[in-house]
N, C-alpha and C positions, 0 to 999 in steps of 0.2 A: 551428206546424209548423216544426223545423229543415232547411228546404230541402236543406244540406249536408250532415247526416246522413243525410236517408232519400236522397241521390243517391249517397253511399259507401254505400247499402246496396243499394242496385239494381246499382252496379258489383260489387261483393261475388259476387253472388248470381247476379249476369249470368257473371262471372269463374268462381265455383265450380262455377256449375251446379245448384245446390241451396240451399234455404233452412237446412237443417241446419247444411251444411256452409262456407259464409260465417258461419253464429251463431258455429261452431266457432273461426272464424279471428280475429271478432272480440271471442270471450271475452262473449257476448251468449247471452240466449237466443230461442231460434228464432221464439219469439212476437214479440216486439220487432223482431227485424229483419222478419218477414214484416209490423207492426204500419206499418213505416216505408216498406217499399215501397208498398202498398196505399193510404195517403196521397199519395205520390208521383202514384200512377195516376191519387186522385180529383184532385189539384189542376191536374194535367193532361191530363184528361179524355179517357185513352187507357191501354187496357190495355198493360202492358210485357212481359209475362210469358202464355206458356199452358200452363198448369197443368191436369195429369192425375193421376190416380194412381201412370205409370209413370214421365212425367219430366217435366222443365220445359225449356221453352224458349221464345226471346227471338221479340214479335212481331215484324211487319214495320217497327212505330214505335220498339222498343223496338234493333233492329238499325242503325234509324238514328240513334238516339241514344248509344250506347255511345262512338264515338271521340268527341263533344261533350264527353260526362260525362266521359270521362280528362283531359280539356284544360281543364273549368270546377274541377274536384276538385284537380288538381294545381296550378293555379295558386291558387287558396285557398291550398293547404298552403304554395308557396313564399311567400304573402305572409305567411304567421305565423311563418315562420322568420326572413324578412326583418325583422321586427319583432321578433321575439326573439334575432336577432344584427345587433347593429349592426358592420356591416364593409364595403367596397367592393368586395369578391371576388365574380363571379357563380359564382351557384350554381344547381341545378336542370336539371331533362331539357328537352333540344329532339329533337322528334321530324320528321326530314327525310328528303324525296323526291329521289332524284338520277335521273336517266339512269344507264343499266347502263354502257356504252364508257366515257362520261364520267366515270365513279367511279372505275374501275378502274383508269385511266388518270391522271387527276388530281385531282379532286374527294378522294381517299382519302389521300391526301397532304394535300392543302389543310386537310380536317376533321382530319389528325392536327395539325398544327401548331396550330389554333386551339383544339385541345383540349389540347394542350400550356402553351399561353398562358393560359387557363383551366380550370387538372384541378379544379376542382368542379362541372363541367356534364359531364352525362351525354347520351350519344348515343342515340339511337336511327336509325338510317340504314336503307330501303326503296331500295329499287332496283329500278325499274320502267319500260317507256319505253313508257308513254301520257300523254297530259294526262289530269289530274285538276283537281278542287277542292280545294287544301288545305282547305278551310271544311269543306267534306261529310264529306273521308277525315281529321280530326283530325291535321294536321299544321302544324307552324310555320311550317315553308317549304317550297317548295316550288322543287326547279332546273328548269327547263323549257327545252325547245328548240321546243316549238311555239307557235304563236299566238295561242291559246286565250285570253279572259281571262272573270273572273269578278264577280258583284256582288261587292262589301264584299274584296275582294282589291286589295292592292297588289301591281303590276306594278315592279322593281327591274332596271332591265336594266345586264348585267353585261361582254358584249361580244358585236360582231357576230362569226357565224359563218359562215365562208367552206364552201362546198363545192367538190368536184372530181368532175368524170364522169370513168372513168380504169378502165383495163385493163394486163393484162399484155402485154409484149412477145410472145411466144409467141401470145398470142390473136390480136393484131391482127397478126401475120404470117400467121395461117392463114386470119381471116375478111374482112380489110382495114380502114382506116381509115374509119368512117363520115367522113360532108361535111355533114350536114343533119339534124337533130333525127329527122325521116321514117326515115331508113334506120335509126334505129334497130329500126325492124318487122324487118327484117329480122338482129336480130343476137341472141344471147343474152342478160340484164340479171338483173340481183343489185339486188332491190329493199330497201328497209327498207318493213317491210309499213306501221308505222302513221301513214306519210304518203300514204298511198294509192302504186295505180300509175298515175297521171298525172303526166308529167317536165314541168315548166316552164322554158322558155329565155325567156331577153331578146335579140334579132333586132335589127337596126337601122332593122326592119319594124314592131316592138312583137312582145309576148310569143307563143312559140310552143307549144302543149301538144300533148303526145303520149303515148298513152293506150302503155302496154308489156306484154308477157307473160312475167312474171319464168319464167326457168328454176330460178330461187332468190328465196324470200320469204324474212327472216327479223328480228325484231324486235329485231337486236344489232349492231351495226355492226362489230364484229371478227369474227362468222361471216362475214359479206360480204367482209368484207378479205382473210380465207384462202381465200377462195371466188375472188377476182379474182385473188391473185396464184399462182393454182394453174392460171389462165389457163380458167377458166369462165365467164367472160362480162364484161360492162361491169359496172362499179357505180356508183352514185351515192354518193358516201362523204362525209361532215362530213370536216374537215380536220384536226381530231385526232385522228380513226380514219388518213386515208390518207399523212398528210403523211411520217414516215418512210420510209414506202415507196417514195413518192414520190420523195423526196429520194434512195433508193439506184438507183432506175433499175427498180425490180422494177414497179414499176406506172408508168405516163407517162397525162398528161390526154389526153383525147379530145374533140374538139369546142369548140376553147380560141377560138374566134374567136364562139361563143354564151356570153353571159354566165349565172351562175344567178339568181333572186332570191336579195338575200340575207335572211337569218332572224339572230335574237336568241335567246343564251341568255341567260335573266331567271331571279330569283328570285319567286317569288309567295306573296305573306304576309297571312294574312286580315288585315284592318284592325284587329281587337280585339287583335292579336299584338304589331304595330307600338312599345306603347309596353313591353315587354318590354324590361330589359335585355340580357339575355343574344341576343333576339333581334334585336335591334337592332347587341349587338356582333357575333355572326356577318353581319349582313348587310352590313356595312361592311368586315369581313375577307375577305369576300367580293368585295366590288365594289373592294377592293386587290388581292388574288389573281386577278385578272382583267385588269389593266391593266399591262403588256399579257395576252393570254390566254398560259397556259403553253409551251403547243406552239409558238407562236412566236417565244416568246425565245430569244436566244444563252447559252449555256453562262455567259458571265462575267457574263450577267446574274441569276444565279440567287445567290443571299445563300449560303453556309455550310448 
């Protein structure tokens, strides 16, 4: 059994949606590729596929396998070409996770330059702000800002990130200066939904939690931002969402005498990935592109 042909015949087929029409693509006939899935099935001793008369689709095993099979398929293919051109140029797709704010902001700048420095790697960029498994969702890397870790993942931390509690002047002229973690019950708040709504301060008492009733959820940190400085309520902002604002006077910190925890944004890169060139060079252009983190630099710190 050629394991790597009947797994490009399952992605095929997974891809087209039809046995016909993957034969089609591959210049095969339909017998043959259905000849190569079906083996696949038996040597894995799990259906991939549920077949009807009126259509085919992918099981629950077969759903979970699809990003693996793009990421075992594709790296085969760069190793034959690796061997078949001897050159020091990387070449080949990296498929990466970033945070929404954080891309938009910097991260989109950063992958342009490193794609500059290397035009024969190809992108593929998701942008999404939950923790994942790169291992599970078929990704090289993975940028994260939460805690989260995983087995067979390498954790790559990139720099700490500072947060700020912080409103508009206008707001806290109308509703006053909270004193005390507490009064936040009493104020409006602009959460980022998928750190939950429990706020953590550091007290010179130890840590102080307080549960909030966002008048605003939202899973972006720049809808927050326009949200606070349009004077709707407190926000809790990472500091490359708020620090411009900050810096112009439109937003001032709140509660600057309770410190926050601070968090890490990391890159997380399955362990099989690791000895990847190409992923190896971004993760190093990475953890330069970090140091210090952008938002922070001065202007003449910034190259051309």
């Amino acid at each position: 059994m050629d394991t790597v042909q009947n797994l490009k015949a399952f992605l095929a087929v997974a891809q087209t949606g039809s046995f016909s029409a993957a034969a089609r693509q591959a210049g095969l006939a339909t017998s043959v590729l259905a000849k190569r899935v079906d083996q696949l099935e038996a040597a894995a001793r799990t259906r991939l596929f549920v077949r009807t008369t009126r259509r085919l689709t992918l099981t629950e095993a077969g759903q979970r396998w699809i990003a693996r099979v793009k990421t075992v398929v594709g790296d085969v293919d760069d190793l034959m070409k690796e061997a078949a051109r001897p050159s020091l140029d990387l070449e080949g797709a990296l498929r990466v996770k970033a945070p929404t704010s954080l891309a938009v902001l910097y991260l989109g700048d950063i992958l342009g330059h490193f794609q500059k420095r290397h035009p024969k790697v190809t992108l593929d960029i998701v942008l999404t702000d939950r923790a994942l498994n790169p291992v599970d969702e078929g990704f090289d890397l993975a940028i994260s800002v939460f805690s989260a870790t995983f087995g067979g993942v390498v954790d790559v931390p990139l720099c700490a990130l500072q947060r700020t509690l912080c409103a508009s002047p206008d707001y806290l002229a109308a509703r006053g200066m909270p004193r005390h973690p507490r009064d936040l019950s009493g104020h409006d708040t602009l959460n980022f939904r998928p750190t939950g709504e429990t706020w953590t301060f550091i007290s010179a008492k130890g840590p102080v939690a307080v549960d909030v009733h966002p008048r605003m959820s939202a899973n972006d940190g720049q809808v927050l931002l326009a949200a606070a400085r349009a004077g709707n309520g407190i926000a809790l902002l990472s500091n490359y969402v708020a620090l411009p604002a900050l810096r112009s006077g439109e937003l001032v910190p709140v509660l600057e005498t309770f410190s926050l925890p601070e968090i890490w944004i990391k890159a997380l890169i399955p362990e099989t990935r690791m000895p990847v060139p190409r992923v190896r060079a971004l993760t190093d252009f990475l953890v330069e592109s970090f140091a210090p983190p952008p938002w922070e630099r001065r202007p003449e710190m910034d190259t051309p």
